[in-house]
Each structure stands twice: as C-alpha cells, then as structure tokens.
N, C-alpha and C positions, 0 to 999 in steps of 0.2 A: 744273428748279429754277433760282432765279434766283442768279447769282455771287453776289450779298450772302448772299443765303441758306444758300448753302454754304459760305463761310466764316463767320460765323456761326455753322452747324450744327459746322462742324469745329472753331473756337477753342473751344466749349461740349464739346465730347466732351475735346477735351486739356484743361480747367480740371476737371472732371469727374473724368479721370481721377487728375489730379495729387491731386485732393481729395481723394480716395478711397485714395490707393496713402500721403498725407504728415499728411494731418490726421484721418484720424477711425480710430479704435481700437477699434471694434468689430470681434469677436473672430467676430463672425455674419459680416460680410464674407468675413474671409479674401482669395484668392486668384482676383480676379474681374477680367473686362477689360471694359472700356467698347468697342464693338464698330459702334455706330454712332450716330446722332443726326438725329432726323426733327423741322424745324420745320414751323410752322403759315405761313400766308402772310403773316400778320402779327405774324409772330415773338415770340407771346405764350404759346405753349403748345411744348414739346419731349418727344418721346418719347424716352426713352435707352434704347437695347436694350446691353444686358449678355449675355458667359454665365460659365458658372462649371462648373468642369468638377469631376466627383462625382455622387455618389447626390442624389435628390430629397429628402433631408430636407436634404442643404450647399444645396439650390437655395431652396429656404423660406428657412433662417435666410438665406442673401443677400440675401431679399426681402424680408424680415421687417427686415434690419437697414438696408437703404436707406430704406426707406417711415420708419423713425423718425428718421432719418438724412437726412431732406427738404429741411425748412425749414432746416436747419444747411447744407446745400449750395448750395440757392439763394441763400442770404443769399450765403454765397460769392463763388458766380456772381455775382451783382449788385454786389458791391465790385470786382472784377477786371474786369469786361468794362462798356465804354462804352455802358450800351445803353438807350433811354428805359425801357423797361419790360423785368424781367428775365423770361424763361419760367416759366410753370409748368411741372413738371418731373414727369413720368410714368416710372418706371423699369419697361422689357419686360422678361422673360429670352429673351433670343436663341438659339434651337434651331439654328441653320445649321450652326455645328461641330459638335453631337454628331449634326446631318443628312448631316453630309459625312462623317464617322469609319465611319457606320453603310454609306452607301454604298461606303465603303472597302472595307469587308469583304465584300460581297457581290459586287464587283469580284474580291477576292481568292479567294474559296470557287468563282464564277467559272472564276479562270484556276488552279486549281489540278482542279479536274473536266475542265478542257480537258486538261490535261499529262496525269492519268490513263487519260482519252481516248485520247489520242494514244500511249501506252507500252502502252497493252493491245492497240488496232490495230497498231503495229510488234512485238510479242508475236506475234501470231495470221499476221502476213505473213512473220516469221520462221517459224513455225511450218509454214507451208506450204508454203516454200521448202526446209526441208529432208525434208517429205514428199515431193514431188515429185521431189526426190535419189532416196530411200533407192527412188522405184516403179523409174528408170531401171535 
C-alpha cells in the first residue's frame, strides 16, 4: 500500500472513530471499535472493519445502526478531511478478536490437559517408585 494511502486509510479510521464514540447517539451502536480501514487505489471507496464484542443480535443492531448512520458519517468524513472525493464508506464486522479470544481458549484447554498429563505421569512414577520399595 502506498504511504498516501495509508495515511489516508488511518486519518479515516481516527475521524470514524471520533464520529462514532462523539456524535451519533444511536443506542444500536453502543460499544464498538473502528479496528481497521481498507482503501481502494483510487481512494474513492473504504471498507471500515469494526467489532463489537457481545452475542449476534449486539452484532445486527451495530450493523443495522451504522448502515442508517452512513451518509451522516461520510458527510462527516468529507467536511474534516482535505480530499477531492470523500470515500464511499462500507462498514465489515471484523471477527479477528472474537478469532483470537476463541484460540485463546483452546490454547488454554491445551495446556491445561498438558499439566493433567504430566501430574497423573508423576502419580504413576511415584507410584512405582514406592512399589519397588516395599519388593526390596
């Protein structure tokens, strides 16, 4: 990607966000992060990935409350940022956090079968250890 592009993409995720967390009051929002921002090469089209952490009906009304919440943002965007033409503005839900949380656990479920492991084998070698006693 090219530097303009990327700052570009990153002023647009901070005006975004600010817009989001200072000026709009929908109550479907809530508690959502602006998370990343993909331009087009010709800086006329932005996909905004968001997530929003909660059950899939908070993930709706988030979607549900930006998509009405569009043209009120871009208009935004285009008063604040110096740009000949402001983005059209696509809003994703970004799965990477509840993808990373997910792997957590499985990490965790992991190294806790390990430690199991490993305390029923030191069981069983103590256990031998003092068979071997008691044949002496």
């Amino acid at each position: 990607m090219s530097q303009r592009k990327e700052k570009v993409a990153q002023r647009i995720k901070e005006e975004i966000s600010t817009i989001i967390h200072d000026k709009i009051k929908d109550p479907r929002i809530g508690f959502l992060t602006i998370t990343k921002v993909e331009l087009t090469n010709d800086l006329r089209s932005a996909k905004v990935f968001y997530s929003v952490l909660g059950e899939a009906d908070k993930k709706k009304e988030a979607h549900d409350g930006l998509t009405s919440a569009n043209k009120y943002i871009r208009k935004l965007v285009g008063d604040t940022m110096e740009l000949r033409y402001t983005p059209e503005i696509f809003f994703k839900l970004d799965t990477s956090t509840e993808y990373g949380i997910h792997i957590g656990k499985i990490f965790d479920v992991i190294e806790k079968e390990r430690e199991e492991k490993e305390e029923l084998e030191e069981a069983k070698s103590v256990e031998l250890e003092e068979e071997e006693g008691e044949d002496d």
